[in-house]
C-alpha positions in Angstrom: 68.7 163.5 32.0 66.9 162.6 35.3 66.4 165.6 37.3 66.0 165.6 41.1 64.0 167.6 43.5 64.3 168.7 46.9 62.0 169.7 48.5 61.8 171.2 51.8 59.4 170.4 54.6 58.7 172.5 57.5 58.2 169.4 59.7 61.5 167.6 59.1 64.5 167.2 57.1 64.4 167.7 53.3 62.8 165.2 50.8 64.6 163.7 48.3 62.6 162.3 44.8 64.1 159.7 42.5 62.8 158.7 39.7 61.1 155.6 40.5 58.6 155.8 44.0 58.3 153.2 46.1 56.0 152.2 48.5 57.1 153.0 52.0 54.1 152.7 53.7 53.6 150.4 57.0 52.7 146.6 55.7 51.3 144.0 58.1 53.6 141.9 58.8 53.7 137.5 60.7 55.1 137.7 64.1 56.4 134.5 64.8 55.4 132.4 67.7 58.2 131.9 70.7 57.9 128.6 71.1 60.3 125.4 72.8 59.9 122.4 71.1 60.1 118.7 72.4 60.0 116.4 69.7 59.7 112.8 70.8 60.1 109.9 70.4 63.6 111.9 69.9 63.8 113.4 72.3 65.4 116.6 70.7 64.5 120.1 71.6 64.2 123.2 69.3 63.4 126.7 70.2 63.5 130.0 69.1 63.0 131.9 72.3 65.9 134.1 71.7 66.9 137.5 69.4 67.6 137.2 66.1 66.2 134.0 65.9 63.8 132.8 63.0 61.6 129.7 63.3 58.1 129.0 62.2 57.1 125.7 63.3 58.9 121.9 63.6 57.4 118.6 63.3 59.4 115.3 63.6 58.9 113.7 60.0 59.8 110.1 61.2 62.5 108.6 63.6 65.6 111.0 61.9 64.3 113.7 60.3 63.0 117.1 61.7 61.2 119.6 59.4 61.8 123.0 60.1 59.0 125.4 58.4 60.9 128.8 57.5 58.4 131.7 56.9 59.6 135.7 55.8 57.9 138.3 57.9 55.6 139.8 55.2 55.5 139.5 51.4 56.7 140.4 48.9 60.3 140.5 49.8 63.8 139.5 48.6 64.9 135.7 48.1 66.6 135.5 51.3 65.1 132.9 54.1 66.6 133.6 57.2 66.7 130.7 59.8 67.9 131.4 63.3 67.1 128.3 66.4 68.7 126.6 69.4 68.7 122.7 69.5 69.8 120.0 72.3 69.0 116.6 73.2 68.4 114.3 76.2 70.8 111.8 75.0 73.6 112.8 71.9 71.9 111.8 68.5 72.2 112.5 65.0 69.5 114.3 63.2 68.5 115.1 59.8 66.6 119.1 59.1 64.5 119.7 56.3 64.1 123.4 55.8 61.1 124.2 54.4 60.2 127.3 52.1 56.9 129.2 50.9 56.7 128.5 47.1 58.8 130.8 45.1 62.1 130.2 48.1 65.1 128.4 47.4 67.5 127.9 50.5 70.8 130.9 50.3 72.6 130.6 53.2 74.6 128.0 54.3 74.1 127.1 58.1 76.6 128.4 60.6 76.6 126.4 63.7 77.4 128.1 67.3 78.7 125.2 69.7 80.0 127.1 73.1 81.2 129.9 72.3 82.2 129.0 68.6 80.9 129.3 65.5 81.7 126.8 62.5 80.1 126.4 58.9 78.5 123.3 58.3 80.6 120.8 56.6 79.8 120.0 52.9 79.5 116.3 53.4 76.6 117.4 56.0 74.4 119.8 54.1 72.6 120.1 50.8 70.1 122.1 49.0 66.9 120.5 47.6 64.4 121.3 45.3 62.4 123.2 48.0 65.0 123.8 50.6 67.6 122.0 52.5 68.9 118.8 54.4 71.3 119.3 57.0 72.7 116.4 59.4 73.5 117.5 62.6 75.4 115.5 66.0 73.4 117.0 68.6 74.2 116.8 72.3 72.8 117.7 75.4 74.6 121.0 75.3 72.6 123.8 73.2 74.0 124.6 69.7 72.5 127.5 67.4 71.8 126.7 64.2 71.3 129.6 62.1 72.0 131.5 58.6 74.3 133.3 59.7 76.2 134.5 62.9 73.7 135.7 65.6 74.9 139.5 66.3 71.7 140.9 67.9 71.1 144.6 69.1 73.0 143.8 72.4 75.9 142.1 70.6 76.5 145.0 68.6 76.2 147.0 71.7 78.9 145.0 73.5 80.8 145.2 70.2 81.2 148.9 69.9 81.1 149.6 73.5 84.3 147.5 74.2 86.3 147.5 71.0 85.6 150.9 69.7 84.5 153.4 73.0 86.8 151.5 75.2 90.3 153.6 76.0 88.7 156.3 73.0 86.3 158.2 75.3 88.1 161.1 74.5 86.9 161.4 70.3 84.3 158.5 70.7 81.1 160.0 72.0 78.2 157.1 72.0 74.8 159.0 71.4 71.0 157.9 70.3 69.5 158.8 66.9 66.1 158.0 68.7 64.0 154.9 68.8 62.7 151.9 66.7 58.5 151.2 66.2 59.5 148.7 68.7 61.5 151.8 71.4 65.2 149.6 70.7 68.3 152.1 71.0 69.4 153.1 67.0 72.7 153.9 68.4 75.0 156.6 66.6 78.7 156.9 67.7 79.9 160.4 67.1 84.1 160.2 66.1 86.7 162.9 65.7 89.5 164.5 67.5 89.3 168.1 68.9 86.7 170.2 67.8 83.4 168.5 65.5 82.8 172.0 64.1 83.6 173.0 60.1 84.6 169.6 59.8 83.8 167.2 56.3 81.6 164.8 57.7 81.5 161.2 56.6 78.7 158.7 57.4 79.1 154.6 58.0 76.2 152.5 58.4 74.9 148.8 58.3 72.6 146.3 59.1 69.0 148.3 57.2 68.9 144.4 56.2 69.0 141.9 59.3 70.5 139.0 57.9 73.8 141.0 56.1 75.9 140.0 58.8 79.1 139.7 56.5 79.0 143.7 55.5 78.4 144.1 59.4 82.3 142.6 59.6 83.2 144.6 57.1 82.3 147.5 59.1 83.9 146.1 62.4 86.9 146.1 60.6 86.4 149.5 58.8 85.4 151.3 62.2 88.2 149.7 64.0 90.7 150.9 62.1 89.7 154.3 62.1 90.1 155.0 65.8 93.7 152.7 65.8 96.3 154.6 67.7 98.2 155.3 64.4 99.5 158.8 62.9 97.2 158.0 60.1 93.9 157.9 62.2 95.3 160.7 64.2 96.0 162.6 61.1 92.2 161.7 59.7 90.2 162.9 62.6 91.8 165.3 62.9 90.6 166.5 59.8 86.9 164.7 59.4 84.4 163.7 61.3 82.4 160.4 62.0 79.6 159.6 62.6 78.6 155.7 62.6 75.6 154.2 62.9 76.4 150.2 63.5 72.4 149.1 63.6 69.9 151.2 61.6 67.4 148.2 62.1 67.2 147.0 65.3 63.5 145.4 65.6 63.9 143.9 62.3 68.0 142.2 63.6 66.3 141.3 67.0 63.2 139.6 65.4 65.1 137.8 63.0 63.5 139.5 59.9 64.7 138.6 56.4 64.7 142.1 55.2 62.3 144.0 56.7 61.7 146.7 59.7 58.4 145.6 62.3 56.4 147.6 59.9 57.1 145.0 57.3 59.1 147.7 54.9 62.6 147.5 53.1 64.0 150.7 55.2 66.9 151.0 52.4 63.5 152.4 50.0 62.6 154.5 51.7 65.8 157.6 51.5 63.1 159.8 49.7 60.1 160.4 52.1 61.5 159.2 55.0 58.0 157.3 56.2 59.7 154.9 58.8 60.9 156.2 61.9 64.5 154.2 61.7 65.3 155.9 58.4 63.8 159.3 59.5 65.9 159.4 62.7 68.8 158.4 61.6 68.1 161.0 58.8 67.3 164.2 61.0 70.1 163.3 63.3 72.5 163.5 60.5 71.2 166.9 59.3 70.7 168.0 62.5 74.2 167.2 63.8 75.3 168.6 60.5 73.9 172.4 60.3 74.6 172.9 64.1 78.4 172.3 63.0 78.4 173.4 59.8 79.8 169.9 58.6 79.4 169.2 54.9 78.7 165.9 54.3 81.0 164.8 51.4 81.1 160.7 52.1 78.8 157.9 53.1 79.2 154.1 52.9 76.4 151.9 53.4 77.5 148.3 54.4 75.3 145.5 53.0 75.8 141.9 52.4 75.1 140.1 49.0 76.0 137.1 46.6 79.0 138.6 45.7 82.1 141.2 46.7 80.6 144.5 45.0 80.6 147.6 45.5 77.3 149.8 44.3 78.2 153.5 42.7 76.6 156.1 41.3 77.9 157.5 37.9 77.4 161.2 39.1 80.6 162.3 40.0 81.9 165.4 38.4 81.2 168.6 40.7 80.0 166.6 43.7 82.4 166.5 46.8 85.0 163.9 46.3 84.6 163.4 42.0 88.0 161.4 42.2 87.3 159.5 45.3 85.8 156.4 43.9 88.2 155.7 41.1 91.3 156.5 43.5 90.2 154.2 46.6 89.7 151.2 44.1 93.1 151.3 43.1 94.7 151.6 46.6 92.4 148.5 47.3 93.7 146.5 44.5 97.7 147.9 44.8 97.0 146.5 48.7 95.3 143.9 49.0 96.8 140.9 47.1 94.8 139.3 44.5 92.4 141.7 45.1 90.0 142.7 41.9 87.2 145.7 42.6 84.1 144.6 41.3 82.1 147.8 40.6 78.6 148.2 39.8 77.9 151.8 38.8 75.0 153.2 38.2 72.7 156.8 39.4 70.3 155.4 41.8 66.7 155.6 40.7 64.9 154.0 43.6 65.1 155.9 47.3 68.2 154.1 48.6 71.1 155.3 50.3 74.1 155.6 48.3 71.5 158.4 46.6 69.7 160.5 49.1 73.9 160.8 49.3 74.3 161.9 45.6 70.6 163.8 45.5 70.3 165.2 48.8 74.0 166.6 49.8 75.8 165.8 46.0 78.1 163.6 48.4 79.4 160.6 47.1 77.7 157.6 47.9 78.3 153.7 47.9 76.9 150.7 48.9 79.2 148.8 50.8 78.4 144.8 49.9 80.7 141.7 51.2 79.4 137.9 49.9 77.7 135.8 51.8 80.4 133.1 51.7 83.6 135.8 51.5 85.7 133.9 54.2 86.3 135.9 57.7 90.0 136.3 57.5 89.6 137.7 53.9 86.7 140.1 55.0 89.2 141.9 57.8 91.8 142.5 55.6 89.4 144.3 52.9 87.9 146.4 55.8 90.8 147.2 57.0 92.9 147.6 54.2 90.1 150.1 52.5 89.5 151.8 55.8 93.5 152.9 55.5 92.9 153.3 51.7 90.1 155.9 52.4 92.1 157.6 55.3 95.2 158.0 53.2 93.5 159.2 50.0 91.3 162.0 52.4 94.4 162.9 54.2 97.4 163.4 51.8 
């Protein structure tokens, strides 16, 4: 049987060792160049001079085709090229993009297309994969469209978000506060939710976007977060009980530079739960046990919302003698009793590399779980599973 250690450091919160080490340690990392392009004889511009976009170069190929050269921030790193750019014309014309991969990268995620104020996927007959990326035919007009992998929701969208639909009219048990800075000095935002007093209170920790491009688990946990602080007798009767604390953007340099995975010191920050070498995970980290011995809050809970190929959700088989053993087993069958054709798709398993889900397990014998929602889970479907489990979890911690 694995066995864990804790150690404790004088300079900071306690280390947690797993099994397998990973390397942590500040990679360099390709800054892309913010560029406009004007591609004649088409007449077509491209740019990525905005957050959260991801462009590396563009070269018109002949009269209707644009290639569009996609490059990750550093290697090696997951199989997930992230694309982000803005695109208008001087007269409405129909292109063709070719997106263009290193070797070893196959095209994941379909484009999403952001025309006004509305974002669209991009039809079948319009798009397909190739053999070393993608083709996608695209109308374009004199107004500006974003073309990207998926939805832009950059450090100040997610600040508008939370500000208005989750401070808004709940200043009273919603406290915003700052775990501390990014490399790059960006806000890693914390919002601090209960009713009445935050002291002796189980605390329970929500958290997304380590991983810049998982914007579908970032909707889950819109949802999830906005149904805790509904004016309902079950909220009421939750935070009453438990406290909150959220965390909507752990990695806001690597969201606002349109990163595939990475922080700006080129490092997977969902690695590094043991040692706690990047300052995102080692803020957000002291400011949970921090907050957590001032108030003498036990942490028994934390969910980790990530986005992946596939509805799952990542457990760990420890469960007997941490906080909530029956948790896990209860809350996945409220979500399938209420949500209609609903099947859990668990993958359990103790975590052996320094992720979240078990410097949970490990560090506070909470339980853990990654939080993942597919990259093509449709929008109306992703609301009613974060909601639905955010009512499941409240109930089964209530009553």
């Amino acid at each position: 049987m694995l066995a864990l250690i804790i150690g404790i450091s004088c300079s900071g919160p306690k280390k947690v060792i797993f099994e397998e080490d990973v390397d942590t340690s500040n990679k360099p990392i390709l800054f892309q160049t913010k560029k406009t392009y004007h591609l004649n004889p088409a007449n077509v511009w491209l740019s990525n001079e905005f957050d959260a976009a991801r462009l590396g170069h563009a070269k018109m190929v002949n009269d209707s085709v644009i290639k569009l050269s996609i490059f990750p921030e550093n290697t090696p790193i997951n199989k997930s090229p992230y694309y982000a750019f803005k695109v208008w014309a001087g007269t409405s014309t129909t292109m063709y993009f070719e997106f263009e991969y290193p070797d070893g990268f196959k095209h994941r995620y379909i484009p999403k297309i952001k025309t006004g104020q509305l974002w669209s996927k991009a039809d079948t007959l319009d798009f397909h994969t190739t053999k070393k990326g993608a083709l996608l035919k695209l109308n374009i007009e004199k107004e500006p469209k974003i073309v990207a992998a998926q939805e832009i929701n950059s450090s100040s969208d997610v600040h508008n978000w939370y500000s208005e639909n989750i401070i808004k009219g709940n200043e009273a048990f919603v406290k915003e506060h700052s775990a501390g800075k990014s490399v790059l000095g960006r806000n890693i935002p914390v919002l601090d939710i209960t009713y009445g007093s935050r002291k002796n209170k189980p605390l329970i920790i929500l958290m997304t976007r380590q991983h810049p491009p998982e914007v579908t688990g970032y909707f889950a946990y819109q949802h999830f977060l906005k149904t805790i602080v509904e004016d309902n007798e079950l909220s009421k009767a939750f935070l009453n009980k438990y406290r909150v604390l959220a965390f909507p953007l752990v990695n806001p340099d690597g969201v606002d530079l349109g990163h595939w995975r990475h922080n700006v010191n080129g490092v997977d920050l969902n690695r590094d739960w043991s040692r706690y070498i990047q300052p995102e995970v080692m803020k957000v980290v002291s400011y949970i046990t921090r907050t957590s011995k001032k108030d003498n809050n036990e942490i028994v809970l934390g969910l980790d919302f990530h986005s992946t190929y596939e509805d799952v959700f990542y457990t760990n088989q420890k469960r007997e003698g941490t906080t909530l053993p029956n948790f896990i087993k209860d809350w996945f069958v409220a979500l399938e009793k209420n949500i209609p054709g609903y099947k859990v798709n668990e993958a359990a398993g103790n975590s052996t590399k320094p992720v979240s889900k078990g410097w949970f397990l490990y560090g506070h014998n909470a339980t853990g779980i990654t939080y993942e929602i597919g990259d093509n889970t449709p929008k109306d479907r992703i609301e009613e599973i974060g909601r639905k489990s955010a009512r499941a979890m409240m109930d089964l911690l209530v009553y």
